[in-house]
KEGUKOL-756987 format. One record per atom (N, C-alpha, C): residue in three letters; x, y, z. Coordinates in steps of 0.05 Angstrom, whole numbers, plus 5000, padded with zeros to 4 digits. Each point is the difference from the previous one (the first is absolute). Last residue first. Layout:
# residues N
ALAXYZ
...
END
This chain:
# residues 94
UNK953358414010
UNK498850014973
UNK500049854985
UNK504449975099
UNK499949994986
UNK498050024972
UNK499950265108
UNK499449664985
UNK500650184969
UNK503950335091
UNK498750034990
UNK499949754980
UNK503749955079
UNK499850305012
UNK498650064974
UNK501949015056
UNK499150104971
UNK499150275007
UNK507649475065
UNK498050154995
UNK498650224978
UNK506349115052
UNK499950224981
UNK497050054994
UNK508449735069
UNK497949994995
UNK498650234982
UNK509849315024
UNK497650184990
UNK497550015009
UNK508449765076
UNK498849884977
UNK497250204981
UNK508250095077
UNK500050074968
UNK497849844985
UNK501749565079
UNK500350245000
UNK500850014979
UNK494849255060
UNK502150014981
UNK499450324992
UNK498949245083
UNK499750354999
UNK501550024965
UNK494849065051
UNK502750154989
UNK499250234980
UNK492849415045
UNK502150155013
UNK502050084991
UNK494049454951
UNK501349795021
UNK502250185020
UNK493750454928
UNK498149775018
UNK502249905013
UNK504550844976
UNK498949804990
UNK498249835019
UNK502251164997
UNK501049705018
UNK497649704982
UNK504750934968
UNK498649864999
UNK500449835025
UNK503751014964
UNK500449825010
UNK497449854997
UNK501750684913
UNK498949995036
UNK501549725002
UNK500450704914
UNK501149835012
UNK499150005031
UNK496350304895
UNK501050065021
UNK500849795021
UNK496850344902
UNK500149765019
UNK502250125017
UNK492450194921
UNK501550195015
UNK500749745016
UNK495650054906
UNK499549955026
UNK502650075019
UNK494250204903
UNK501750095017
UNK499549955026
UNK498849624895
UNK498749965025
UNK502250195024
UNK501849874905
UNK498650085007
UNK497850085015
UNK506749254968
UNK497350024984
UNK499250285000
UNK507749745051
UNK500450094976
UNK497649974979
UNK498449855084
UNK501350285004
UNK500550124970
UNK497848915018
UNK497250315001
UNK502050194999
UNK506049415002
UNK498550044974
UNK497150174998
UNK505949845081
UNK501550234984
UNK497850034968
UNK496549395075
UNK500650335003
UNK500550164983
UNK501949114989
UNK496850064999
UNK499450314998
UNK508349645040
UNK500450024964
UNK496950124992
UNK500649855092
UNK501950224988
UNK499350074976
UNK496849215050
UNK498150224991
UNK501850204982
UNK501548925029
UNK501550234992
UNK498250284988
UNK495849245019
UNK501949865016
UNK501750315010
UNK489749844989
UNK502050154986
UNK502150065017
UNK491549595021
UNK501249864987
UNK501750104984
UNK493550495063
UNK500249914972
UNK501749824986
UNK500150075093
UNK496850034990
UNK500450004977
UNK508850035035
UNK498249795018
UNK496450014988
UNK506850664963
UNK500949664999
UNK498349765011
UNK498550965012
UNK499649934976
UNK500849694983
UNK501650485094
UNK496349794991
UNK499649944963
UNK508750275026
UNK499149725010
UNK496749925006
UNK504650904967
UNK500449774981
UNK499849735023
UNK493250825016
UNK503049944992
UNK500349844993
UNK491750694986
UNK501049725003
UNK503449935005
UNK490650924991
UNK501749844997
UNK500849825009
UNK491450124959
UNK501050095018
UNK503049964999
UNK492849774944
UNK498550025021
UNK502050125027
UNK503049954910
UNK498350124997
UNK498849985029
UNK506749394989
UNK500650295009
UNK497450204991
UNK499449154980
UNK499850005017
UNK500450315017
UNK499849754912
UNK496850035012
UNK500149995034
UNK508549904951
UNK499550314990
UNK495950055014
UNK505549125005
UNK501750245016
UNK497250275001
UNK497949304948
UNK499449935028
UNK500950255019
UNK502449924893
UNK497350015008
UNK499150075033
UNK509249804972
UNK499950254997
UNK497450085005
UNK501149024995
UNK501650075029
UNK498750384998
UNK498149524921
UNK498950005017
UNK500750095033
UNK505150054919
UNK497450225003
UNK498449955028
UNK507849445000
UNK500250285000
UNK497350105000
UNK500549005012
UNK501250234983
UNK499550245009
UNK496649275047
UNK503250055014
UNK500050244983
UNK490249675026
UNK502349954987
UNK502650165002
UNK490849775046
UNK502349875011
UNK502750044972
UNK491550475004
UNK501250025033
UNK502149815002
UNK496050074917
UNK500550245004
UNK501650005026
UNK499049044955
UNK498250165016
UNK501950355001
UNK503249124967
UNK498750204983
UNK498550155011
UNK504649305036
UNK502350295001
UNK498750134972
UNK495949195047
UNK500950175018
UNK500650294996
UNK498749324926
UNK497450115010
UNK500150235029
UNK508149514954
UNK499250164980
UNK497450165018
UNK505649265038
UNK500850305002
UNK498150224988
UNK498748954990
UNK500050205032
UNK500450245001
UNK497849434921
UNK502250124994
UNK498450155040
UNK498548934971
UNK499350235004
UNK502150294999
UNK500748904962
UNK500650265023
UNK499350144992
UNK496349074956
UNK502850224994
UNK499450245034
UNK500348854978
UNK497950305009
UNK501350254997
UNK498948974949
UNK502450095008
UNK498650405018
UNK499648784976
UNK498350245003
UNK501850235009
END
């Protein structure tokens, strides 16, 4: 008798909120910054967007004008990190 395996990955990483690709990562950023702006570690830590930058640069180059600017952070475990983005949607794209 033979059982075949379940594909584990597939059902997790089809979800909008859990997938890795791009559009979708670009999706999350961009509804998120609508509600305000975000730096790159809540953006890491809440949306699941390892590397925002690139994300960044492809809205910008869609036509999204977001402005980023640089602040200190202090992380959940205390460490002061400096220079880190924060970017801020200044108009939504047509």
């Amino acid at each position: 008798m033979s059982k075949k395996k379940t594909n584990q990955a597939g059902s997790h990483n089809q979800s909008p909120c859990h997938s890795t690709s791009a559009f979708a990562q670009r999706a999350r950023i961009l509804e998120r910054l609508r509600k305000g702006p975000a730096d790159t570690l809540s953006l890491r830590c809440d949306l699941s967007v390892l590397m925002p930058a690139p994300r960044i640069l492809e809205l910008k180059q869609r036509g999204f004008f977001i402005e980023t600017l640089r602040i200190s952070v202090i992380a959940d475990n205390g460490t002061v990190h400096h220079g880190v983005a924060l970017y801020v949607l200044r108009e939504v794209a047509e």
